[in-house]
LUMMAR-787892 format. One record per residue (C-alpha): residue number from 1; x negated, y negated, z. Coordinates in nm, 3 decimals, m for minus. Example, Ala and Ser with C-alpha at 12.3 -4.5 7.8 and 13.67 -1.06 7.14 Angstrom:
<pts>
[pt 1, [m1.230, 0.450, 0.780]] [pt 2, [m1.367, 0.106, 0.714]] 
</pts>
This chain:
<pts>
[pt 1, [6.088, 2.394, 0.547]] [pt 2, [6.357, 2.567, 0.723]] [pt 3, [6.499, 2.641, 1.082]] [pt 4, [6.550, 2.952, 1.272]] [pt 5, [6.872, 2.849, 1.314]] [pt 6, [6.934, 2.824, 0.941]] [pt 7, [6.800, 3.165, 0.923]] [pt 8, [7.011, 3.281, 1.176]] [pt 9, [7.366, 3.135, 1.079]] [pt 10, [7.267, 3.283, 0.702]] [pt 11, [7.209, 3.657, 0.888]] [pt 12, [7.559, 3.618, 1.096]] [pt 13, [7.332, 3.639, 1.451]] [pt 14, [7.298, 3.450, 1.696]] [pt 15, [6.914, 3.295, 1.771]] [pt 16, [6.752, 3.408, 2.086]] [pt 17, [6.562, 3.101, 2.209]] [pt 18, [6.472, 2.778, 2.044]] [pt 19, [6.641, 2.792, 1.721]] [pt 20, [6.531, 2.441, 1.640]] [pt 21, [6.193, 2.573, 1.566]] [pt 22, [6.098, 2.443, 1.233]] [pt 23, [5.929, 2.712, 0.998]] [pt 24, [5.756, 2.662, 0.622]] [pt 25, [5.715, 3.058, 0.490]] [pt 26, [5.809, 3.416, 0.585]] [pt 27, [5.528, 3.633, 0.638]] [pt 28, [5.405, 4.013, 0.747]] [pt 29, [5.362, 3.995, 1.118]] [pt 30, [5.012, 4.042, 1.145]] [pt 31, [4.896, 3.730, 0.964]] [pt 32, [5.188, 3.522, 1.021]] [pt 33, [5.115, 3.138, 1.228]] [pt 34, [5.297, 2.952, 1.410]] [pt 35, [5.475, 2.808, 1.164]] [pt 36, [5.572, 3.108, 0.975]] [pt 37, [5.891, 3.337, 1.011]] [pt 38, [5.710, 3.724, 1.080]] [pt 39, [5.946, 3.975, 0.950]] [pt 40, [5.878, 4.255, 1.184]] [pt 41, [6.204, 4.493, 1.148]] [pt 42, [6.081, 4.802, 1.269]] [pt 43, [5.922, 4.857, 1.577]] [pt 44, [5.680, 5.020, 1.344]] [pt 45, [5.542, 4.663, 1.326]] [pt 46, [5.509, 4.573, 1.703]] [pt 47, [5.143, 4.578, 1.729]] [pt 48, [5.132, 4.370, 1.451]] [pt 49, [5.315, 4.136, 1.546]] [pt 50, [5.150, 4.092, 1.842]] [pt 51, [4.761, 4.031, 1.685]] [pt 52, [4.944, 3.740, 1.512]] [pt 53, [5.054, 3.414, 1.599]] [pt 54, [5.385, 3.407, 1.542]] [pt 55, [5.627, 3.165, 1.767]] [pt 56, [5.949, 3.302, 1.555]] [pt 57, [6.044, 3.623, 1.401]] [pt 58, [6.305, 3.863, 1.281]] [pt 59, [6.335, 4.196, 1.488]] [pt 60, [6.485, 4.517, 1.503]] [pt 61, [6.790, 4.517, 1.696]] [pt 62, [6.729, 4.573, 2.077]] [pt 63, [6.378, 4.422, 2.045]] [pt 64, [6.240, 4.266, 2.350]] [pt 65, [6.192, 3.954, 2.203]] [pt 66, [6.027, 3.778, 2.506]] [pt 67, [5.747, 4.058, 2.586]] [pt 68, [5.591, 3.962, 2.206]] [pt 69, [5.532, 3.560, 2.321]] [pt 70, [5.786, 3.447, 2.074]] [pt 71, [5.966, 3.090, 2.136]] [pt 72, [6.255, 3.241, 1.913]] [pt 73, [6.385, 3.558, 1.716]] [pt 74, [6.678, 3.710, 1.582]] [pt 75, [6.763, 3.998, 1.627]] [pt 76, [6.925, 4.251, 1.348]] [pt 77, [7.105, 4.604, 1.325]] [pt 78, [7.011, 4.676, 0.897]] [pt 79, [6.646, 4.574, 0.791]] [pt 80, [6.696, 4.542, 0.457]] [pt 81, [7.049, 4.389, 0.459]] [pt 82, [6.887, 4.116, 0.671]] [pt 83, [6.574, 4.101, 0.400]] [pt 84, [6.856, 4.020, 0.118]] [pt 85, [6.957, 3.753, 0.307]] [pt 86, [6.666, 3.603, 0.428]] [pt 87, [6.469, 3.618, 0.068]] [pt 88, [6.788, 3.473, m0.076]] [pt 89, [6.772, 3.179, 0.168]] [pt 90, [6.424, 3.126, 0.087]] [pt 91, [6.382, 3.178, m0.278]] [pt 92, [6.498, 2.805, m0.504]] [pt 93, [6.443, 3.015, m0.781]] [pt 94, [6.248, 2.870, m1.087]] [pt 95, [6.201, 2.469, m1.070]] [pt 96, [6.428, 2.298, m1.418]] [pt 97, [6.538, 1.970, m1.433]] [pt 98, [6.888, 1.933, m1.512]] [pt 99, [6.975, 1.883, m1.892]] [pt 100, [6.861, 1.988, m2.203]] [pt 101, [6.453, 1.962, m2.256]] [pt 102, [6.312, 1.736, m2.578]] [pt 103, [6.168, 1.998, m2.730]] [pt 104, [6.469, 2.242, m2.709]] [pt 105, [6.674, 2.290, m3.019]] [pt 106, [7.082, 2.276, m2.997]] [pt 107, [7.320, 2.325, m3.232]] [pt 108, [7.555, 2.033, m3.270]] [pt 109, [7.892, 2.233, m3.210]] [pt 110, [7.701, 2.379, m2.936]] [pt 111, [7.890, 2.366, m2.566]] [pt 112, [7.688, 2.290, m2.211]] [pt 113, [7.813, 2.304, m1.917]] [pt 114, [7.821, 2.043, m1.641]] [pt 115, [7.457, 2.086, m1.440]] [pt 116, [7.317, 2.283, m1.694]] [pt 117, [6.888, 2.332, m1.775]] [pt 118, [6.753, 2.418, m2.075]] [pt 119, [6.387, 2.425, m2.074]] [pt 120, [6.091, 2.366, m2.314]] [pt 121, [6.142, 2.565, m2.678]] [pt 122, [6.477, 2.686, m2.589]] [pt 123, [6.697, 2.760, m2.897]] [pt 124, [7.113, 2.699, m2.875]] [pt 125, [7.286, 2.847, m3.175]] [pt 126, [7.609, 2.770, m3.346]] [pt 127, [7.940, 2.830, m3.139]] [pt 128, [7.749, 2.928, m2.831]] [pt 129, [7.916, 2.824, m2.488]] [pt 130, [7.709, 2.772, m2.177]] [pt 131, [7.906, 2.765, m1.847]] [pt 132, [7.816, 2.550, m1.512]] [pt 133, [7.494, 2.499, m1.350]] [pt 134, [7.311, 2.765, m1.600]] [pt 135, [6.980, 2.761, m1.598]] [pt 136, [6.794, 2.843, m1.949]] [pt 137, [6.438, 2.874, m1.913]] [pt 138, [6.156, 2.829, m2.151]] [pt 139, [6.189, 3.009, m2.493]] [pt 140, [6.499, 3.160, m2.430]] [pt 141, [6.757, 3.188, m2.779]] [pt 142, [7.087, 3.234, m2.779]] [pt 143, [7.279, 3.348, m3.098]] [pt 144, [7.552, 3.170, m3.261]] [pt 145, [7.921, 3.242, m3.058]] [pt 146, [7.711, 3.401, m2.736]] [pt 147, [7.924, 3.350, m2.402]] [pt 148, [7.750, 3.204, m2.093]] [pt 149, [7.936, 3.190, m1.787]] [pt 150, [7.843, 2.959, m1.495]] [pt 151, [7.516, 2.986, m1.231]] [pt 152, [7.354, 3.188, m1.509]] [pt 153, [6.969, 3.248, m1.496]] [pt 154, [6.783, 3.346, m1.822]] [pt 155, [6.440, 3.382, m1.772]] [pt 156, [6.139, 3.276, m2.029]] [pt 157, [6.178, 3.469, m2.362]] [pt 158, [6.538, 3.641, m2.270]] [pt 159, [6.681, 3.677, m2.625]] [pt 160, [7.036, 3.684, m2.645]] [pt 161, [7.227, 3.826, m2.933]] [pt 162, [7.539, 3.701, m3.156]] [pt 163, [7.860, 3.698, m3.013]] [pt 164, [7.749, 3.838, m2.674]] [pt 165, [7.979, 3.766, m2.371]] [pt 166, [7.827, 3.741, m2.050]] [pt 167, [7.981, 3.669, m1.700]] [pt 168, [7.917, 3.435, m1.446]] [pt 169, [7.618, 3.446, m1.182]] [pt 170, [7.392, 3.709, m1.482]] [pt 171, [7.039, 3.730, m1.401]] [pt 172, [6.820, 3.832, m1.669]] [pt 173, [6.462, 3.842, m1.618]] [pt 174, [6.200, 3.759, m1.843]] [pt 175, [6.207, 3.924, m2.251]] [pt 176, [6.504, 4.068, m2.163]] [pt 177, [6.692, 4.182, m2.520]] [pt 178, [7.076, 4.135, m2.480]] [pt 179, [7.285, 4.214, m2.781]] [pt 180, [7.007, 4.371, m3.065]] [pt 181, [7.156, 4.592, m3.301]] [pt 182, [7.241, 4.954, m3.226]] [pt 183, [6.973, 5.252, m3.324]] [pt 184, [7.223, 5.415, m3.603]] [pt 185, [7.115, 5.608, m3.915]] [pt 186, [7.312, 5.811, m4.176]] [pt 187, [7.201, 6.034, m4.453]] [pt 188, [7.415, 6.077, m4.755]] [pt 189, [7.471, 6.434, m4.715]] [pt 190, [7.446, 6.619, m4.402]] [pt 191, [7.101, 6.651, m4.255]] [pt 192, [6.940, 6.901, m4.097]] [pt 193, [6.921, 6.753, m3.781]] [pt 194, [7.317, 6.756, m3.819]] [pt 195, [7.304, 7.117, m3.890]] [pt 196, [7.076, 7.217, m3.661]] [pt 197, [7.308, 7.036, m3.390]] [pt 198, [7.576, 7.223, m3.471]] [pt 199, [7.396, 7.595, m3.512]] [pt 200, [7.146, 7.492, m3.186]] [pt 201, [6.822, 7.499, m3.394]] [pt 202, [6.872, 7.622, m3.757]] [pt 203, [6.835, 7.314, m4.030]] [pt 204, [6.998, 7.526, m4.320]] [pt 205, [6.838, 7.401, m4.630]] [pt 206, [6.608, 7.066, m4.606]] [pt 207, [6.641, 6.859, m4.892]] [pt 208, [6.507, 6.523, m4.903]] [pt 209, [6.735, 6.226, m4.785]] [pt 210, [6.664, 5.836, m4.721]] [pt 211, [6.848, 5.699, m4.371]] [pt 212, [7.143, 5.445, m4.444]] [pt 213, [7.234, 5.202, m4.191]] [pt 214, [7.538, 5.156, m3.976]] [pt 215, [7.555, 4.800, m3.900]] [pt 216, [7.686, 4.657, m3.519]] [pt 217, [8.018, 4.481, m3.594]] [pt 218, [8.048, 4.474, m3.192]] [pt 219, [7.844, 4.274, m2.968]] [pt 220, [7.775, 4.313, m2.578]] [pt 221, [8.023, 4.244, m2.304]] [pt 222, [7.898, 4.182, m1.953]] [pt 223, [8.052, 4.139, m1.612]] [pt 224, [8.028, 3.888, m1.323]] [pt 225, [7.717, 3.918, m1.115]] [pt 226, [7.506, 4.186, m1.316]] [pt 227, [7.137, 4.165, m1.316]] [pt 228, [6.893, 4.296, m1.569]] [pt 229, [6.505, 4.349, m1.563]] [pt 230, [6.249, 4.216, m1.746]] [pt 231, [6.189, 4.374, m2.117]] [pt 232, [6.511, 4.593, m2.089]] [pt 233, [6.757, 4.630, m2.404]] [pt 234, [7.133, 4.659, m2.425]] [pt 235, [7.208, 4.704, m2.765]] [pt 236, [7.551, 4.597, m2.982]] [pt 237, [7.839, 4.840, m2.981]] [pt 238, [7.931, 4.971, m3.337]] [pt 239, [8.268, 4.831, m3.357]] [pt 240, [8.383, 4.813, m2.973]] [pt 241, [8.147, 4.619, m2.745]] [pt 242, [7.902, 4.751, m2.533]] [pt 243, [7.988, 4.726, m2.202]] [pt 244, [7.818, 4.650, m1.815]] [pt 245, [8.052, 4.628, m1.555]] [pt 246, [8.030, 4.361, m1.269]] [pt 247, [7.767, 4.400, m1.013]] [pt 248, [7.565, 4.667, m1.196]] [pt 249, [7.205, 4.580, m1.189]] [pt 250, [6.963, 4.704, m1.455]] [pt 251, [6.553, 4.710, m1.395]] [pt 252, [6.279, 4.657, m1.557]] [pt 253, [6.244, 4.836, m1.895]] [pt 254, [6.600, 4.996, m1.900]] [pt 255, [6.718, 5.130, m2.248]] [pt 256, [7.118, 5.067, m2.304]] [pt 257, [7.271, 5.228, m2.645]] [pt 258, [7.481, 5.113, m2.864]] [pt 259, [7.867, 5.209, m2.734]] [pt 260, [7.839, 5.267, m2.394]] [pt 261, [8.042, 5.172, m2.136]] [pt 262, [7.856, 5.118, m1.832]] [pt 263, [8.130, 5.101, m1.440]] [pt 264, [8.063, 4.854, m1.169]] [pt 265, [7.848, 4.844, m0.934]] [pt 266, [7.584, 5.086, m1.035]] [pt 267, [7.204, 5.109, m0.979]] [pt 268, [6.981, 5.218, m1.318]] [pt 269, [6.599, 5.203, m1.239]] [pt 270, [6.315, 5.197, m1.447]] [pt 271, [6.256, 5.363, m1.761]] [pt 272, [6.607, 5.467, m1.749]] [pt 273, [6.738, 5.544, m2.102]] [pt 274, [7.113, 5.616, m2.207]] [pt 275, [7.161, 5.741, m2.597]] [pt 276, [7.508, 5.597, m2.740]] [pt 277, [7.850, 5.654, m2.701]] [pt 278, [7.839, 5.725, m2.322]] [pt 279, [8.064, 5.636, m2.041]] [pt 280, [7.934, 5.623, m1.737]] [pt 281, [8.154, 5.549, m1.444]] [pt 282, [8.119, 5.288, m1.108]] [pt 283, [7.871, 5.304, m0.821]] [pt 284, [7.643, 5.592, m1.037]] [pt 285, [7.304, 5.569, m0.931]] [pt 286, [7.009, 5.679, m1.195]] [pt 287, [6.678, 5.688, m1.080]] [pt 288, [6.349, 5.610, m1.234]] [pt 289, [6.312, 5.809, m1.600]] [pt 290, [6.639, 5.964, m1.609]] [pt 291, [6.731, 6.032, m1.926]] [pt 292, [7.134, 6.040, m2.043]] [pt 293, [7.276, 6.239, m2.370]] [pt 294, [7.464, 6.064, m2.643]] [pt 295, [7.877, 6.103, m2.587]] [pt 296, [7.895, 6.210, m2.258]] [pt 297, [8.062, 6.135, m1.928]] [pt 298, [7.918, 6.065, m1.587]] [pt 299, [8.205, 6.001, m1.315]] [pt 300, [8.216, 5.776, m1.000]] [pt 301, [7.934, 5.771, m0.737]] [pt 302, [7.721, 6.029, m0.929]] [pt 303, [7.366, 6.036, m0.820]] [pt 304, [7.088, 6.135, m1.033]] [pt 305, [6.737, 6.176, m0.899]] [pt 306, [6.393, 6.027, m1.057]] [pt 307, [6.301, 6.180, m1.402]] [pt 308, [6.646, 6.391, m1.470]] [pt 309, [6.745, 6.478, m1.803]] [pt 310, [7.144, 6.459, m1.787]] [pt 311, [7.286, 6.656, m2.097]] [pt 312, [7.659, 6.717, m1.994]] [pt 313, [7.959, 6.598, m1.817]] [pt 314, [7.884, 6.490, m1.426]] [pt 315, [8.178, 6.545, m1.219]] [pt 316, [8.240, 6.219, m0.970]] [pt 317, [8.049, 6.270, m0.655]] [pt 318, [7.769, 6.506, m0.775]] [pt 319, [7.430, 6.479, m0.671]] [pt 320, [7.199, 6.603, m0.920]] [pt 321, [6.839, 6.666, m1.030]] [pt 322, [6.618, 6.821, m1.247]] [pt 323, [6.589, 6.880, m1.685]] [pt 324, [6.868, 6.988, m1.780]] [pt 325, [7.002, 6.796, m1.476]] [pt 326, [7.183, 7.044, m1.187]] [pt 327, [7.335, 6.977, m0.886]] [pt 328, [7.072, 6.884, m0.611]] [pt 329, [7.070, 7.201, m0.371]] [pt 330, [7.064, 7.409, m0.737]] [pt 331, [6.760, 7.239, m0.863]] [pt 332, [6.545, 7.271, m0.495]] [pt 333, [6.624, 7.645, m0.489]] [pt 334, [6.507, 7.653, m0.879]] [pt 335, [6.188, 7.494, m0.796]] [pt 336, [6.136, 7.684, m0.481]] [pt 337, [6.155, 8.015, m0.704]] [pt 338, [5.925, 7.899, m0.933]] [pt 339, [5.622, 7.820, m0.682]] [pt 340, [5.749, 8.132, m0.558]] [pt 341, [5.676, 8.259, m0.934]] [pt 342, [5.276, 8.325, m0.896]] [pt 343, [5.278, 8.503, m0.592]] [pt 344, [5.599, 8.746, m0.707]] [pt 345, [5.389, 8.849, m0.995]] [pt 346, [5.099, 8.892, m0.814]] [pt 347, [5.307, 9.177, m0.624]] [pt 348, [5.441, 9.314, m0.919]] [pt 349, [5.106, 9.351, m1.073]] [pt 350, [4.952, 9.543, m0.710]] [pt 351, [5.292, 9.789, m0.759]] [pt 352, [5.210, 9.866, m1.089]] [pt 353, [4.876, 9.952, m0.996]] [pt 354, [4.961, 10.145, m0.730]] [pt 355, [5.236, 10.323, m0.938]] [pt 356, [4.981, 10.411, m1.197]] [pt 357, [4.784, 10.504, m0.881]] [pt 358, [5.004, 10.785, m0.799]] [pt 359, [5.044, 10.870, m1.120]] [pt 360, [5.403, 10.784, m1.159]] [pt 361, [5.320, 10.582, m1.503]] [pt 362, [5.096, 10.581, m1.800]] [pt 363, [5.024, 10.203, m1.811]] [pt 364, [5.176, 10.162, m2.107]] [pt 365, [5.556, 10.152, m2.055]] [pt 366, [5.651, 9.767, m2.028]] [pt 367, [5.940, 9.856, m1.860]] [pt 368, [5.748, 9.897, m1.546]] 
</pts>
């Protein structure tokens, strides 16, 4: 249970009302009861809120508050600033009991911090140090000489790699992969896909070769206050680390290659996937599916919309969209010339026929 007021001094507003109100849930206006917080926004949700039974509620700012039969409400300016802080209030997180669990395995030499859980079938390898209050939930393995800083939160079946370093405050949702080896091959004589690289398309002679492994001698460095998504992979570095600034947050199914050197602060979505050697710099911005080239750069604040296919240096600041990515305004004028595309050659085929018509061609002259 919680207060209005609580709610309230956690937003930075003051409470309209009775702020003493004692609440157990937030819930959508329409079905929220008296003794549940309505979120309501946006006036957008007004009649809503009013075919529920709400005595408290969070509105948009210059709501009239009184005219919706509420005892109490706050009142705020940014909707979804206010939702971060209200689901932060309101969210324990997963329930662990502090200390290690019966059934989890630790290595002897093994270091946990002060406040620490690890859960059921967790396994603690050799050299590994866990920082403050972490909490390690079921399954979860941690390689020999891994990092954890403090208020960490691994989720069930995160698997954490050898000699990873991780910063305090990480959230990794669950079967996230932190620290597998990189994706690199070798042949023992240059391959075609080497040639055809170089010549843009022409493999030279193909011979048959067998691919050779280059092992990770890096491992994974991570900043303060990064989150990642559930089943997303950030793979070792080669011989340098591969690197996630602080505060970048990575979702769900996110593909991280070996080498790269991810900035602070930045935003990759879903089914995001970055090939190795990269850098990529702070506040960038990839949406869903975009795709990133090997051994590039991408500067500050670059934003890249859903499914782009980034193949060459972004310049800080750009906006861009499309395969092969272009700047924003570029790709909308490409795509309104291609849906222009049917109609301009059904024109070009009525002035050819009328051309013909007037006997001005033979119908055979492509040029036409």
């Amino acid at each position: 249970m919680f207060t209005l007021a609580h709610i309230a001094e956690v937003l930075g507003q003051p409470v309209l009302g009775d702020g003493s109100l004692t609440l157990h849930r937030a819930a959508e206006p329409a079905v929220a009861g008296p003794d549940d917080l309505a979120l309501a926004m946006s006036p957008d949700y007004a009649d809503a809120l009013k075919a529920g039974q709400a005595r408290a509620a969070i509105l948009w700012d210059g709501a009239d508050w009184e005219n919706f039969g509420l005892r109490g409400a706050i009142l705020v300016p940014r909707a979804r600033l206010a939702m971060a802080g209200i689901t932060a209030a309101l969210d324990s997180g997963p329930r662990m009991n502090v200390g290690v669990h019966p059934s989890a395995i630790v290595e002897k030499d093994a270091v946990i911090g002060e406040g620490a859980a690890i859960g059921p079938l967790a396994v603690i390898g050799a050299g590994v140090r866990i920082g403050a209050r972490a909490r390690i939930a079921a399954h979860v393995t941690i390689a020999e000489d891994a990092l954890i800083g403090d208020d960490v939160l691994l989720m069930s079946g995160v698997r954490i790699g050898s000699r990873v370093t991780i910063g305090d405050r990480f959230i990794a949702q669950p079967n996230a992969v932190i620290g597998g080896d990189g994706f690199s091959f070798v042949t023992p004589e240059e391959s075609g896909v080497e040639r055809a690289r170089k010549t843009l398309g022409d493999q030279g002679d193909i011979s048959e070769q067998r691919w050779i492994r280059i092992h990770s001698l890096g491992s994974v460095t991570i900043g303060d206050d990064v989150e990642v998504g559930a089943n997303c992979t950030i793979d070792k570095g080669t011989v340098a680390d591969t690197t996630i600034g602080r505060g970048t947050k990575i979702d769900n199914l996110v593909q991280i290659g070996h080498n790269n050197r991810i900035g602070e602060d930045c935003l990759l979505c879903g089914h995001v996937g970055i090939a190795g050697g990269t850098t990529i710099g702070n506040r960038v911005v990839l949406a869903g599916k975009v795709g990133v080239n090997d051994n590039i750069t991408i500067g500050n604040d670059v934003v890249a919309g859903g499914a782009s296919d980034i193949y060459s240096r972004i310049r800080d600041g750009e906006v861009v969209m499309g395969s092969p990515a272009v700047k924003m305004e570029t790709n909308m004028a490409m795509y309104r010339a291609l849906r222009r595309l049917p109609r301009a050659l059904e024109q070009l085929a009525s002035l050819r026929a009328l051309v013909m018509k007037k006997g001005l061609g033979d119908g055979n002259d492509d040029k036409t």
